[in-house]
KOLVEX-213104 format. One record per residue (C-alpha): residue in one letter; x, y, z. Coordinates in steps of 0.2 Angstrom, whole numbers, plus 2048, in hexadecimal, padded with zeros to 3 digits. Each point is the difference from the previous one (the first is absolute). Example, Ala and Ser with C-alpha at 12.3 -4.5 7.8 and 13.67 -1.06 7.14 Angstrom:
BEGIN
A83E7EA827S8068117FD
# end
This chain:
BEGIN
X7D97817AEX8038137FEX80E806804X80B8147FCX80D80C808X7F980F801X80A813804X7F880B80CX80C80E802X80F8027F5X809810807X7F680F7FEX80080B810X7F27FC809X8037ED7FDX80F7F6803X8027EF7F3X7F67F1808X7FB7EF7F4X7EE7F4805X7FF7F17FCX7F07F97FDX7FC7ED7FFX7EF7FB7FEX7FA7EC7FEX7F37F5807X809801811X7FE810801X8098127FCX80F805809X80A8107FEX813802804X806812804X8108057FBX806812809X7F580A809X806811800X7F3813802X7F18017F6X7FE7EB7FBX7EF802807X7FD80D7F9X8017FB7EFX7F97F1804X7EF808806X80180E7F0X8007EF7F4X7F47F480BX80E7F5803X7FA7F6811X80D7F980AX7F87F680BX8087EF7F9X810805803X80A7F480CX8118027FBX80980F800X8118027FAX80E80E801X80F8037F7X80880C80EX7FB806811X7FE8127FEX7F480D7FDX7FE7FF7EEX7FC7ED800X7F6800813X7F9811802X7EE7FA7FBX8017F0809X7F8807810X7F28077FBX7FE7F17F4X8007F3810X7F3809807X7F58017F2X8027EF7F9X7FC7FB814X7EF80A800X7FB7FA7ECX8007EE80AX8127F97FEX8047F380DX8137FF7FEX80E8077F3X8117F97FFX80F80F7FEX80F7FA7F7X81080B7FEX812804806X809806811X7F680A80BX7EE7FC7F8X7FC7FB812X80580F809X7FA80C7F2X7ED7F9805X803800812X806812802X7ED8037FBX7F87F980EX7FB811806X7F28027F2X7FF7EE7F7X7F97F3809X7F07F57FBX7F97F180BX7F77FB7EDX80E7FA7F9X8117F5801X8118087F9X8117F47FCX8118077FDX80D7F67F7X80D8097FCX80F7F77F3X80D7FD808X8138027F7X7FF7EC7FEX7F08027F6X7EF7FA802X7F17F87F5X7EC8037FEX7F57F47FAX7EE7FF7FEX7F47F97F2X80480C7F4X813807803X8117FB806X80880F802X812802804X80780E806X8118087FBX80B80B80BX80980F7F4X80C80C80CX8068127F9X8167FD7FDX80480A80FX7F87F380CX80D7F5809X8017EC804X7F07FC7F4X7FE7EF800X7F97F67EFX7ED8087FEX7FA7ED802X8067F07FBX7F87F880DX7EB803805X7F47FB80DX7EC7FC7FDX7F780980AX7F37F37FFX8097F4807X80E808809X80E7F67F9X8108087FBX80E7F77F6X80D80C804X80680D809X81180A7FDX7FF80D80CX7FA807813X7F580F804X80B80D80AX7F9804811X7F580F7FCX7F77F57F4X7FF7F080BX7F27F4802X7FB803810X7FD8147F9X7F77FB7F1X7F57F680DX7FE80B80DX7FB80E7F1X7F57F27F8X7F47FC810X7FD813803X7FA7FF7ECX7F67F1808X7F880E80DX7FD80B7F1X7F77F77F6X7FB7F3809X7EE7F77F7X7F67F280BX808807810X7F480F804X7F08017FBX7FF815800X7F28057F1X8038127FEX7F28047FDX7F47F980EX80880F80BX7FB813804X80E80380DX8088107FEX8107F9809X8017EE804X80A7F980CX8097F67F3X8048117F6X808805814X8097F1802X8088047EEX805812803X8087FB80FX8097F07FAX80680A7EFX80C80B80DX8107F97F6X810803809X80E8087F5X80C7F2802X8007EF7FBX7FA7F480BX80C7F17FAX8007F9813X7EF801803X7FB7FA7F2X8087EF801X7F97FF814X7EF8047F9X8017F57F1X8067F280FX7F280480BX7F28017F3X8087EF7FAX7FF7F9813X7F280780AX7F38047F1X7F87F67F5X8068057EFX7F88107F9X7FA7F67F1X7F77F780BX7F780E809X7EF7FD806X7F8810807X8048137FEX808804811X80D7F67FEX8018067EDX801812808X80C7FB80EX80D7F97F4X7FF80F7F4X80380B80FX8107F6804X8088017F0X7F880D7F4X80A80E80EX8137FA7FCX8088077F0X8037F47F3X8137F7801X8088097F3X8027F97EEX80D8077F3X7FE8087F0X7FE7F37F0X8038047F0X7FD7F07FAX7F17FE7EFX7F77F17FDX7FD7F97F0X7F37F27FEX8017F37F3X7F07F87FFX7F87F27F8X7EE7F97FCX7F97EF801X8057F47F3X7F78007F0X7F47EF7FEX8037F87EFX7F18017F6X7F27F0801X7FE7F47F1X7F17FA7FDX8047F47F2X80E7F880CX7F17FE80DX7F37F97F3X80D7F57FBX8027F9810X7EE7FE801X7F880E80BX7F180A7F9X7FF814801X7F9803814X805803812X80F7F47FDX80880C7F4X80080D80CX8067F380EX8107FF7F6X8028117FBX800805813X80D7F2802X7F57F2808X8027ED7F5X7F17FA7FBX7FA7EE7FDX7FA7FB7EFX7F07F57FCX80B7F07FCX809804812X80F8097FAX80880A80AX8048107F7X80B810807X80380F7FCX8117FF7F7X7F77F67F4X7F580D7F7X806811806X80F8067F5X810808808X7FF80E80EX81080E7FCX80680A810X7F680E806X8008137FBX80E80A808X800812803X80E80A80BX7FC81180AX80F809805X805810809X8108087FAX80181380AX8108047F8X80D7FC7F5X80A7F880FX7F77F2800X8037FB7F0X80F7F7801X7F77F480BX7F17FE7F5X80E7FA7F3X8087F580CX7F17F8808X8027EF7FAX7EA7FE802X7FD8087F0X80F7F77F5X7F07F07FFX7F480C7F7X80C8077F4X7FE7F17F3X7FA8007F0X7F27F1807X7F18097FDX7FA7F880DX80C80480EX8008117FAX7F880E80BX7F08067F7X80281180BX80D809809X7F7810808X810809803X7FE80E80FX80F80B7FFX80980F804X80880E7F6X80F7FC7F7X7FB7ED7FFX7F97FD7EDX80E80B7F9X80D7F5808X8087F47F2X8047F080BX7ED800807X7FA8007EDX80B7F47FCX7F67F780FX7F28017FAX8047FD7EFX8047EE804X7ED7FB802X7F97F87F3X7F580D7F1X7F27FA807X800807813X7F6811802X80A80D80AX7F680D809X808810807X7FC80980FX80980E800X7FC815803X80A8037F0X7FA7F47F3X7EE800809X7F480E7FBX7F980A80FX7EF7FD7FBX7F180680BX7FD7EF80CX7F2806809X7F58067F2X7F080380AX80A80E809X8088077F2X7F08017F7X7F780980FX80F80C800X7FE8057EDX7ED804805X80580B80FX80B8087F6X7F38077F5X7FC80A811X811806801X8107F77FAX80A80A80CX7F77F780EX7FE7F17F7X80F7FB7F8X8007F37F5X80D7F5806X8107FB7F9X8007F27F3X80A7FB7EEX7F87F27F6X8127FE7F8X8117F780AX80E80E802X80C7F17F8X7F87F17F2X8077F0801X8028027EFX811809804X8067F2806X8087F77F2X8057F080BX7EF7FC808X7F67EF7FBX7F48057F2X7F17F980CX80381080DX7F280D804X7FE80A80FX7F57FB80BX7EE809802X7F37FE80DX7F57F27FEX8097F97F4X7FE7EC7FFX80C7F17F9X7F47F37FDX8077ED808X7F17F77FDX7FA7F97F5X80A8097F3X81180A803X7FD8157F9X801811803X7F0807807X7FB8127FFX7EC7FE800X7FE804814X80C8137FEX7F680E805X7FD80F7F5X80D80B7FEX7FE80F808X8028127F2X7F9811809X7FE8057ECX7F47F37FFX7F87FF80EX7FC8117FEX7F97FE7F0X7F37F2807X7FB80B80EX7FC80E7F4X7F27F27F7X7FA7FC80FX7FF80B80FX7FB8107FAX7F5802810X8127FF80AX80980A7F6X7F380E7FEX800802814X8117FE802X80380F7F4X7F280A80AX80B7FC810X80F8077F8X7F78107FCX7F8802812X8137FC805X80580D7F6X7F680C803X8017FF815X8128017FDX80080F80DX7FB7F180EX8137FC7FFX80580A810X811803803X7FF7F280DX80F7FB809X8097F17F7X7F78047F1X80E7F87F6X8037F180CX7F87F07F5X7F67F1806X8017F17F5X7F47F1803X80B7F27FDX7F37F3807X7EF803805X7F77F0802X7FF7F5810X8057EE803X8057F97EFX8078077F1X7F47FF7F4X7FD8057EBX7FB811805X80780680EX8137F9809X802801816X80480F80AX80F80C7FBX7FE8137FFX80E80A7FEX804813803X80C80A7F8X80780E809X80780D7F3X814804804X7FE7F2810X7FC7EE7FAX7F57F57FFX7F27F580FX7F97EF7FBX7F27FB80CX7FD7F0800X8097F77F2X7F37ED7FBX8077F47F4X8048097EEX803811805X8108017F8X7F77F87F1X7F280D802X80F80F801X80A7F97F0X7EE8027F7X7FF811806X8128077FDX8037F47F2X8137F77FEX80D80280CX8078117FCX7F58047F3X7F380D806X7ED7FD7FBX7F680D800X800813802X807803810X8107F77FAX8027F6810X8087EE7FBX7FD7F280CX816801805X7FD812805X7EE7FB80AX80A7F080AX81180A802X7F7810807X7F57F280BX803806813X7F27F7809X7F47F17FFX7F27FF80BX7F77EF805X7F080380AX7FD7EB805X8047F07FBX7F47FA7F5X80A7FA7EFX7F580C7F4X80A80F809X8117FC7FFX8057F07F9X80980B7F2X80C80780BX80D7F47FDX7FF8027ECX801814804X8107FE80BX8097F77F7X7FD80C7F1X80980E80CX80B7F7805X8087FB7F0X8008137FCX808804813X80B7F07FDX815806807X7F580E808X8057FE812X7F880F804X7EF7FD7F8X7F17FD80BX7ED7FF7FEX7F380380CX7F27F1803X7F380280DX7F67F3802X7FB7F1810X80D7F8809X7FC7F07F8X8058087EDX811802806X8017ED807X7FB7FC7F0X80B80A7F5X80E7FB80AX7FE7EE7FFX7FE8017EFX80E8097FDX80B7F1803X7F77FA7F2X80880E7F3X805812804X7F480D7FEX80880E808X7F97FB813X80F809807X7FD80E7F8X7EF802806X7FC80B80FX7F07F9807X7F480980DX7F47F5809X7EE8087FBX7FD7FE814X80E80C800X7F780E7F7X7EF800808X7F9810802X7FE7FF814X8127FB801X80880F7F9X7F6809809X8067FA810X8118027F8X8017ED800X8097FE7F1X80D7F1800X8058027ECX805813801X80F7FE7F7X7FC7F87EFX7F08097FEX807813804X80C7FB7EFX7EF7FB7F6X7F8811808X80F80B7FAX8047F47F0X7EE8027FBX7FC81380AX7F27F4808X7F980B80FX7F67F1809X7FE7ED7FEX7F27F780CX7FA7EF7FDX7EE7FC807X7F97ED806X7F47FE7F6X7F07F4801X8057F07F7X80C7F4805X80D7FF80CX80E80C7FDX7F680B7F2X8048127FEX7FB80E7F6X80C80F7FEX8018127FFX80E80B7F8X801811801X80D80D7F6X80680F803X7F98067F2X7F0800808X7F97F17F8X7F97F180BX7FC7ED7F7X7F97F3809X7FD7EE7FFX7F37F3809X8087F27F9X7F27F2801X7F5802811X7EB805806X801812801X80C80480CX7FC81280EX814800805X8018027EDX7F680E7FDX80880780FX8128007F9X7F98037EDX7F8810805X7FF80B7F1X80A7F57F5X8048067EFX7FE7EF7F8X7F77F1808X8037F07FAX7F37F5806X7FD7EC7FDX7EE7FD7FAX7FF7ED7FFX7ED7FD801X7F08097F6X7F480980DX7F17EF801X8117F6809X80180580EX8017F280BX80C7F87F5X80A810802X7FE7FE812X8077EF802X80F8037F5X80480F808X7FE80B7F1X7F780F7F8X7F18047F7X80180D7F2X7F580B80BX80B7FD80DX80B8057FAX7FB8117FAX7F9804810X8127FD808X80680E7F2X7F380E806X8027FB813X8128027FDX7FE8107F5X80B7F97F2X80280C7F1X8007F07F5X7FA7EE802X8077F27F5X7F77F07FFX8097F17FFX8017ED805X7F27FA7F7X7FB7EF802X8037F77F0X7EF7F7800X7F68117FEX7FF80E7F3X80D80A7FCX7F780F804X7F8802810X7F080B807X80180C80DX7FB811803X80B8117FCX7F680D806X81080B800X80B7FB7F0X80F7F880BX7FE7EE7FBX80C7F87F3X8007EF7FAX8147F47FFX8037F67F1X80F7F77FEX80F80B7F9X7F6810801X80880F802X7FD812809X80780D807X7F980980FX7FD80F7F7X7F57F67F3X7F77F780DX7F180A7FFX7FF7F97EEX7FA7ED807X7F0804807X7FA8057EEX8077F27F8X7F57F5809X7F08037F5X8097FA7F0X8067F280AX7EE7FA804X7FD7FD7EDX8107F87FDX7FC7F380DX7EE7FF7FDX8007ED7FCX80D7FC80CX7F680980EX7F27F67FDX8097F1800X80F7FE808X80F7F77FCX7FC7F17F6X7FC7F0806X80F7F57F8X80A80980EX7F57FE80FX80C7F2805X80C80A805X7F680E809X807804812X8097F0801X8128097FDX80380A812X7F080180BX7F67F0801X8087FC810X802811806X7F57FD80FX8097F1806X8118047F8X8098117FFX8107F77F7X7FA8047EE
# end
């Protein structure tokens, strides 16, 4: 057997800290999942990691930085073939998954919940017993004992139970949450293969929008009568044989909010341990016994008795020497140095700090906050492990912000031999801001953790650092491209001269200093080279426009303006000032590769807006994005009452026209906050509830946005003689049909919505992730740009993209001709849009 702990994110800013487990024998290979927070699969994809033997996930806390990439997880492990996953975790895990019915659901795939209750709880498999340990910050009132009792989940059998579930937290809500998880993900009960259907619209997608109409309230009430009536005069949902009824029952209970949960602050640690340890066979004590080398050795070894030749029974005892107790290894989650008085007290750990070498932890993978290694009494903790056990450190601080997705950051060095104005390279440091080294109480056997990183279990115990990926240097880097591209870099010089020398192009456009940055320009899934949708515009003197904001934007923007209040780059902007000058986030639909980083975004703004009662962003976005940041918001507060959110509905062009604007009041304070002349969202041609956007200024300037959809005339209509177009250009020019069926654009498409729309400047982006990087079209007038991630350009240096493109052709030459490779094909258009026909809920 085969058997490691491996780090997939320790910290860094576009990944939050996550451990797999890998166990592989003769059984077969299963992989546990510890934390699931932005940009897991990400990195997973940029190192080959495939996921699709994961069964188990488990999470030390329910909040964004542990969940936020479970969602787009669960729909990719559901499209790589995944039959059922099993979630385990704390308070609220259940309601955290249901406030995403709106855009998660999968009919491929079963999801449990099982969320540790104060009393404690067990997991078992063939591999690990884990057992899960509740820590609480000091401030946290009437804690009861993190778990001197547990239950098996296998069985169900509890041994005791010291305390009760206040009503919010009840059974019957856990339940009645549970079985809407049961519509969501809901395997062997409908058989829907998304991809045997053309519909624009089905009536399934119908039935959806119109059961998604959440009430505001909770619907405690009703929700006990329903759960009643489904119990009484339905057969159970788990039992559902067709798709009408399947339908029906969503539309009766997706409407209702969720019963609403309080905020936990409650981590879990896990404690787990691996399978005994056989002793090892003897072959002289068989011999002696009178067997003969063969199939009866193995017979023993697997712990069957044999029968010798003289009729002697002979079993296993007899000729394997003594087993010794399994490995052990403890993840745990410690946010801040609150919780460390209840690490100290937890009466779990005191077993493993012996000096028995084989009671002893062989790792502790210690995920922890600021302030929590210097403390004195949690050294002392971990001081009372024996010498042996291997302590890995996730933290910012004593973690280096090395480059994680290196495929990007290596694209960006080569775009920035164009112009590294344009092409910043992003923010990294291959050195910790603090060394462990400081610390002169620490366990000798401490390092910080690293991506990829591995602990072997099995078949020997050691520190693995064979699978890290290269370290990223733009010194070096640079050096190996000048051996080995001088074809690129010769035209990229030639660009720059032509450039430079049509430096008179560079009108004195309106909004010439207003600045574009392509956060995200790729479709569906994040991926090595390019991350999910998020372009932001920065207004000089007025603030800042996100639209559309997909997982590991905020990632994407700490890459971009480097640290917190650290500016990176010339235009001395630092990612505080960017998210505290933040007045607006637009969401054009509800697909999760457009705004599943919201939430990571808010809460960034809100912890700078924190005692501010005054403080208040703008969202615009469909009606369903504010059911689910609501609901979510019971989860942990992201500043939802500080958010003022328009209904795009609200802002469509033929509305205002009529003077049939219901949400005057918040958006006349961003018109005057941000000296916005006009805001008008358009319906666009994708799924239900999709809209493009256009914002004008009164500086004369206009930008607008498609958002993803077919080339849409209302569009063009309200886009007339835009300054900047911003147009999605998913598919290359030979797909159209595919196009037509997703209800996206080609590259030519796309261009030919730019000149009907007279748009001074077209900007390419939402590239599909399975095509080059580079795409064909025709520019007969010099107005056609192409995105790439954390690109950045003024209006007034707009007219520069157009000639960049010919030095991008030869950059991508390879890659144009073969697309992205094939290692990754198993995750092409399986994040978002596989069930876009049938199923608008991504």
């Amino acid at each position: 057997m085969k058997s490691y702990i491996q780090i997939l994110g320790s910290g860094t800013f576009d990944v939050n800290p996550s451990v797999l487990v890998h166990y592989d024998n003769q059984k077969g290979c299963k992989r546990y999942l510890f934390n699931c927070g932005e940009g897991t699969q990400r990195i997973c994809l940029q190192n080959k990691l495939r996921l699709v033997k994961t069964k188990n996930i488990f999470l030390t806390r329910v909040n964004w930085e542990c969940v936020g990439g479970l969602p787009g997880m669960l729909l990719t492990l559901a499209d790589t073939g995944t039959k059922d996953i099993k979630i385990f975790g704390g308070e609220n895990l259940t309601h955290f998954l249901t406030a995403t019915r709106g855009f998660v659901m999968r009919s491929t795939m079963s999801v449990e919940t099982h969320e540790f209750q104060e009393d404690g709880m067990e997991f078992k498999d063939e591999n690990l017993t884990i057992l899960p340990v509740f820590l609480y910050p000091e401030w946290q009132k009437n804690i009861t004992s993190s778990s001197s009792s547990t239950q098996n989940l296998e069985t169900g059998t509890k041994r005791t139970r010291d305390s009760t579930l206040d009503e919010i937290n009840s059974n019957s809500t856990l339940k009645y949450k549970k079985e809407i998880l049961s519509l969501m993900f809901n395997q062997g009960q409908l058989s829907n293969d998304p991809k045997s259907s053309n519909k624009k619209r089905s009536k399934y997608d119908e039935d959806i929008d119109t059961a998604m109409n959440i009430s505001d309230e909770p619907q405690d009430n009703q929700m006990m009568q329903t759960s009643k009536k489904s119990n009484s005069g339905k057969s159970s949902p788990n039992r559902g044989d067709n798709k009408a009824s399947l339908r029906e029952r969503r539309k009766e209970v997706f409407p209702k909010r969720l019963p609403k949960s309080q905020h936990s602050f409650t981590s879990v640690a896990y404690i787990c341990k691996g399978p005994d340890y056989k002793g090892k066979f003897d072959p002289l004590a068989a011999k002696a016994l009178g067997l003969e080398p063969g199939p009866q050795y193995a017979d023993l070894v697997r712990g069957n008795s044999v029968t010798a030749p003289d009729g002697t029974v002979i079993h296993p005892h007899q000729v394997m020497g003594p087993s010794r107790p399994g490995m052990t290894f403890i993840i745990l989650d410690v946010p801040s140095t609150s919780y460390i008085s209840s690490v100290c007290e937890s009466p779990e750990f005191v077993t493993y700090q012996t000096s028995n070498k084989d009671t002893q932890p062989r790792v502790i993978i210690h995920m922890v906050g600021n302030g929590v290694l210097e403390d004195k009494r949690y050294q002392e903790w971990m001081n009372k492990f024996g010498p042996e056990t291997e302590h890995i450190i996730a933290n910012e601080k004593y973690c280096p912000q090395r480059i994680i997705f290196y495929s990007s950051a290596l694209s960006q060095l080569k775009l920035s031999k164009i112009d590294e104005n344009h092409f910043r390279i992003p923010y990294y440091s291959n050195e910790p801001i603090k060394q462990l080294k400081s610390l002169d109480n620490i366990p000798k056997k401490a390092s910080f953790a690293v991506p990829m990183m591995i602990y072997q279990t099995e078949p020997s115990f050691k520190l693995d650092m064979s699978q890290l990926g290269p370290v990223f240097d733009h010194n070096i880097e640079s050096d190996k491209l000048l051996e080995s591209s001088d074809d690129y870099l010769n035209i990229a010089e030639e660009v720059k001269q032509e450039v430079a020398r049509s430096h008179s192009e560079a009108k004195n456009i309106p909004g010439k200093d207003v600045i574009i940055t392509t956060l995200g320009t790729g479709s569906t899934f994040p991926s090595k080279y390019r991350n999910v949708s998020a372009t932001l515009i920065k207004i000089p003197n007025n603030g800042f426009i996100l639209l559309d904001v997909g997982e590991g934007t905020l990632g994407s923007m700490s890459r971009h303006f480097g640290p917190y209040d650290q500016p990176h780059g010339n235009d001395q902007t630092s990612l505080e000032s960017c998210i505290s000058s933040l007045k607006c986030i637009f969401i054009s639909h509800m697909h999760a590769d457009h705004h599943l980083g919201i939430v990571r975004v808010l809460k960034k703004w809100n912890e700078i807006y924190k005692g501010v009662d005054d403080a208040t962003i703008s969202v615009f976005g469909p009606s369903r994005l504010r059911k689910w940041l609501d609901e979510y918001s019971d989860v942990e507060d992201i500043g939802f009452s500080k958010v003022k959110f328009i209904d795009n509905k609200d802002l469509l062009f033929w509305k205002q026209q009529k003077g049939n604007n219901t949400s005057l009041d918040s958006l006349q304070y961003l018109k005057n906050s941000m000296r916005i002349n006009k805001v008008e969202t358009v319906a666009v041609i994708h799924c239900p509830n999709s809209f493009g956007i256009s914002i004008e200024h009164s500086d004369g300037w206009k930008i607008v946005y498609s958002g993803d959809t077919r080339p849409c005339d209302d569009l063009v209509r309200v886009g007339k003689d835009a300054t900047l177009l911003i147009h999605e250009a998913t598919f290359e020019n030979d797909l159209t049909e595919q196009a037509l069926s997703k209800n996206h654009s080609t590259t030519e498409e796309a261009v030919s919505v730019g000149e009907r729309m007279n748009a001074h400047t077209l900007l390419l982006t939402h590239f599909s992730q399975r095509y080059p990087k580079v795409p064909v079209f025709t520019d007969d007038h010099g107005r056609v740009g192409i995105s790439f991630d954390l690109m950045q350009v003024s209006i007034g240096e707009l007219y520069k993209l157009p000639k960049f493109v010919k030095a991008l052709k030869v950059l991508y030459a390879d890659e144009n001709e073969a697309g992205i490779e094939e290692d990754d094909n198993v995750y092409e258009e399986v994040y978002i849009e596989d069930e876009e026909d049938d199923n608008e809920n991504k």
